[in-house]
C-alpha positions in Angstrom: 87.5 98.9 120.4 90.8 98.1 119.5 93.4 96.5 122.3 96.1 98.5 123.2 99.7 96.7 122.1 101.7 95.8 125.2 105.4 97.4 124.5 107.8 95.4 122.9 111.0 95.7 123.8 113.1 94.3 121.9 111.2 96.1 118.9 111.9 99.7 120.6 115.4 98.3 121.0 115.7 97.8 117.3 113.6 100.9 116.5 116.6 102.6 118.6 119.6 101.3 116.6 117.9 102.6 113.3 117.7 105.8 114.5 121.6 105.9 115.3 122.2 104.0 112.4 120.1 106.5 110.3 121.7 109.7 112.0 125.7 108.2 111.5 124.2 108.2 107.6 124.3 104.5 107.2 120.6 103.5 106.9 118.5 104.9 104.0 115.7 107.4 105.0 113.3 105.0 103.3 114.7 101.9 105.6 114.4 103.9 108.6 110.6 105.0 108.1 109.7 101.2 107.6 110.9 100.7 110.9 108.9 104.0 112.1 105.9 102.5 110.4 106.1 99.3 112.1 106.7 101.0 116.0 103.7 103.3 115.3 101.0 102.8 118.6 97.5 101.6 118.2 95.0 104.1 118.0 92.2 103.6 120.7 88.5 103.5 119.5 85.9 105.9 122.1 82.6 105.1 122.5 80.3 107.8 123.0 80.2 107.2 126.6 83.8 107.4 126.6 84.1 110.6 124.2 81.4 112.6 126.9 83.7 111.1 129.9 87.2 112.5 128.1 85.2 115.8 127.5 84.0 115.9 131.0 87.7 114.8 132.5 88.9 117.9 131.4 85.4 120.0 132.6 85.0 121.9 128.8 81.2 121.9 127.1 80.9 120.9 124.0 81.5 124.2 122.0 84.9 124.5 124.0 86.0 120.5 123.2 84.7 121.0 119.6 86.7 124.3 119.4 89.9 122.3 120.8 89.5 119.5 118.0 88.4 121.9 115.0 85.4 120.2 114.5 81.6 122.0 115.6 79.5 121.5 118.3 77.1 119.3 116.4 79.4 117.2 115.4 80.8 116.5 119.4 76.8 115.7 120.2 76.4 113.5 117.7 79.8 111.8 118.6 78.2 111.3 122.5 74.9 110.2 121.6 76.7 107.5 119.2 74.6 108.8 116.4 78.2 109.4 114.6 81.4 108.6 115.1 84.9 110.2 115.1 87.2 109.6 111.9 90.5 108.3 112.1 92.0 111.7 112.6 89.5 113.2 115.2 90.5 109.4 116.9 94.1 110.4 116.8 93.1 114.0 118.6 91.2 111.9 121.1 94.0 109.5 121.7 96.3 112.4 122.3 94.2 114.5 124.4 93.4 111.6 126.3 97.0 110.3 126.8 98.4 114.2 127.1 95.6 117.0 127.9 94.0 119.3 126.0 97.1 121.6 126.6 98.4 118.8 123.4 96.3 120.5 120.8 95.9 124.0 122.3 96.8 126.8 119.5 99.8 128.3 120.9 
């Protein structure tokens, strides 16, 4: 399981003059998505203990959760009995429905 990164200020600080410098037109687009790249959060691994509690948190089965992440059923089971486990994208879903609610992926 990854650690999440305690906030550095002083990096969101710089991150914050790019952008103005980038909006007033004096920072190349490239530039400014290094710096994007470099204030980018840590994606949090999820045990399958962790993936049924998240599911659970928000009181959905697995057909509903599975619906919500565009992935099936099957795949959610496997996912909480640890038989498989999420990809880097279904991770970022987690992360944001974790950090945000399901109302975060919800088709609108």
């Amino acid at each position: 399981m990854m650690r999440k990164k305690k906030p550095n200020r002083i990096l969101e600080a710089v991150h914050e003059t790019a952008k103005d410098l980038h909006q007033a037109g004096l920072m190349h687009i490239q530039t400014m998505a290094e710096f994007d790249a470099l204030c980018l959060p840590t994606i949090k691994s999820y045990s399958a203990i962790q993936i049924k509690k998240l599911r659970s948190r928000f009181h959905v089965s697995q057909p509903i959760f599975a619906a919500y992440l565009n992935t099936s059923p099957n795949t959610i089971k496997q996912w909480e009995q640890g038989v498989r486990h999420p990809s880097s994208i279904a991770l970022l879903l987690l992360n944001l429905i974790d950090h945000k609610g399901l109302e975060i992926v919800a088709y609108q």
